[in-house]
N, C-alpha and C positions, 0 to 999 in steps of 0.2 A: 948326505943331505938329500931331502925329496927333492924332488920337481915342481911341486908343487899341483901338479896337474893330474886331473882323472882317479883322486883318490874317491871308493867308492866306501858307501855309508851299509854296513848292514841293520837291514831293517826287518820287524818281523809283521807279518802279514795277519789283518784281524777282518774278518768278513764281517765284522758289525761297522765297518768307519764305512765313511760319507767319502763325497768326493775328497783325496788328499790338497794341503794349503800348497798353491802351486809355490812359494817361495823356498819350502823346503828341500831339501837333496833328497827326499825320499820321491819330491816329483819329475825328478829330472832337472832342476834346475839349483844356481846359487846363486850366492849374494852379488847383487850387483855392486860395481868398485868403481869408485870414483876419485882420482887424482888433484889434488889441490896440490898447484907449485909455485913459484914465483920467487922474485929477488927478495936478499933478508930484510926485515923489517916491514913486510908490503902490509900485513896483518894475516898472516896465513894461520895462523894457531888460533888469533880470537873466531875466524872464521870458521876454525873446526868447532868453536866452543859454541857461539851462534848457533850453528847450524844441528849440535847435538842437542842442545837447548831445545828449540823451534820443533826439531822433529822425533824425539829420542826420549825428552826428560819428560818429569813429572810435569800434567796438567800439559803435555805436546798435542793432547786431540788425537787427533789419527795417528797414532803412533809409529812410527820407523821403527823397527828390530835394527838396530846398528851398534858399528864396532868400528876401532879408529887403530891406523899402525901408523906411528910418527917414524921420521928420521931426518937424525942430528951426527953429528961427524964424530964426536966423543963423550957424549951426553946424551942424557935422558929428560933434558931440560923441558921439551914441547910436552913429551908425556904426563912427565911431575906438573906441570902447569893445567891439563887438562885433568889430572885428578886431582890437584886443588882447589879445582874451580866446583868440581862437586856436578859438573854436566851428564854425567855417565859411570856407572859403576865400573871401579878403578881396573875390574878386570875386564873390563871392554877394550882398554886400552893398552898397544902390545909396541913396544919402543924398538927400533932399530937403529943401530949402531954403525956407521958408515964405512967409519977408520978414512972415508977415502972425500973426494970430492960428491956432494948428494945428488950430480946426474947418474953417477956410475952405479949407484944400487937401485935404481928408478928405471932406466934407460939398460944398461951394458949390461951388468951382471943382476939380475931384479929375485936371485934365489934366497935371498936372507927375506924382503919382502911377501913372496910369495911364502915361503915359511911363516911367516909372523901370521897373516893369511889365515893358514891352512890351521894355524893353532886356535887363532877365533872360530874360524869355523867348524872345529872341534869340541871346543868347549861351549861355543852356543850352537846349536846346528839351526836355530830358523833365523839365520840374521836375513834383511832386506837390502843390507847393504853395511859397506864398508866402505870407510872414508880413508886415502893413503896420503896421508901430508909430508910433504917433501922438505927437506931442509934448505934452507935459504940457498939462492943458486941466481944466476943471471936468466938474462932473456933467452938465453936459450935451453934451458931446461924443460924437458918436456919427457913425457912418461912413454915407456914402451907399452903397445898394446896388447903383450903380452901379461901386462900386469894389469890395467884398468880398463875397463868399457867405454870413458868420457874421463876428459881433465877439464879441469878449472883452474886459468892463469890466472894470476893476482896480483897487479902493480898497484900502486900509489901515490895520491896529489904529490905528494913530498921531493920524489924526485922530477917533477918540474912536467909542465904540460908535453915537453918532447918526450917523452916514454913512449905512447902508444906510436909514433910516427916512426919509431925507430926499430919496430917491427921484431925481427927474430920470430925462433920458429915458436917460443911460448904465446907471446900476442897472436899473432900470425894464424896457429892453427889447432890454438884449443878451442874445445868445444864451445868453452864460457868465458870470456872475458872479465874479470868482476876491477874495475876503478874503482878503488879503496880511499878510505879517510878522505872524502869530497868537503868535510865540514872545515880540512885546515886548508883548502884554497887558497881562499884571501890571504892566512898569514903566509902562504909560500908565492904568493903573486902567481897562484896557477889559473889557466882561464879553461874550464872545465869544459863551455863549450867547443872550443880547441882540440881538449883529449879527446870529445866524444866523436866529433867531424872525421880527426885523424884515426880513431878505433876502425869506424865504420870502412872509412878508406881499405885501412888495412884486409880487413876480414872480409870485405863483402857481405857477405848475407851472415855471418855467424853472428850470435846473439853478442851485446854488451852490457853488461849490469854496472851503473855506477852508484855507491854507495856510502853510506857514513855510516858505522857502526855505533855511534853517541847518538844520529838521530834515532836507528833503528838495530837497536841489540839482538832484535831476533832475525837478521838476514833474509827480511820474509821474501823478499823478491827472489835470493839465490835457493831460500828454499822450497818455492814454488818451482824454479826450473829443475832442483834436486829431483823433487816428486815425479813429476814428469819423466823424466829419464827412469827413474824404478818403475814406473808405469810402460815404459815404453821400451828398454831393453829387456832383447829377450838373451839370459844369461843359462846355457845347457851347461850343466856340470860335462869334464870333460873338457 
């Protein structure tokens, strides 16, 4: 099994081209990767869908070159869901298989992931990014950085406005916060400004996105800080 790391692209050299597109591996650089984790049920999968939607699919605008590798403990359930939904051509989408608990292939051992990785960016070579969605896990799941540039944690109203105050290292000290399913509040007597008082506590300065995906289907808030970060990490192959 690779390592995932420092595989080079051969390329052939044409003295008519322009300057090369800096996202490809032929400039030095790859896809930037970003970590979506969080407890089961938070909405981590709609949010991959959202966000392939918004930056990725037909009529996205400025389009994202992306590619998506889920992981599930013994299923391919989050994949099959994301190419049912028709957000992304089904081979964008590359499934891993955990067998184990989903910090251990994210965090401990991240060689099945960087594989999956290394096959997208095989089979498309100009991606802009790659989205790695984690299989439902507690608060404290959190990505090695040997596998992403940025995480995005993902709780939800549902379990009760104490989540954010309860910290762990996923709240704690990913890059993005996102407070999910804000519209079911009231039926779970959650007091929103509560989560948002205790997010900030926690994190300090790191960003928090709170949101409803029934008001806003296309995560445009979390996909505006997406942008940004492809904007803003500089990703050398290698």
């Amino acid at each position: 099994m690779t390592d995932g790391h420092g595989h080079g692209h051969l390329v052939s050299f044409d003295p008519t081209e322009t300057e090369p597109d800096p996202h490809t591996p032929a400039a030095g650089r790859r896809a930037v990767r970003i970590g979506i984790g969080g407890p089961v049920g938070s909405g981590k999968t709609t949010l991959v869908a959202a966000l392939a939607r918004t930056l990725g699919g037909p009529g996205a605008g400025d389009t994202v070159r992306l590619a998506v590798v889920t992981n599930d403990i013994y299923t391919t359930e989050d994949a099959d869901f994301l190419r049912r939904a028709g957000v992304l051509d089904p081979d964008r989408v590359e499934a891993v298989q955990t067998g184990c608990c989903p910090h251990t292939a994210i965090r401990d051992d991240i060689t099945a992931n960087l594989d999956a990785i290394e096959t997208l960016e095989e089979r498309f070579g100009d991606l802009d990014l790659v989205l790695v969605e984690s299989g439902g896990d507690n608060l404290t799941a959190v990505f090695s950085r040997g596998l992403v540039d940025r995480q995005i944690f993902v709780v939800d109203v549902a379990g009760g406005d104490k989540v954010p105050r309860k910290g762990g290292p996923g709240v704690t000290t990913a890059d993005l916060l996102v407070i999910n399913k804000t519209d079911l509040a009231p039926l779970v007597g959650a007091d929103l400004d509560v989560m948002r008082s205790d997010a900030a506590r926690m994190r300090g300065e790191l960003p928090v996105i709170a949101q409803s995906l029934v008001e806003d289907p296309g995560a445009a808030d979390v996909g505006a800080w997406v942008r940004a970060q492809i904007a803003a990490v500089d990703a050398p192959v290698g």
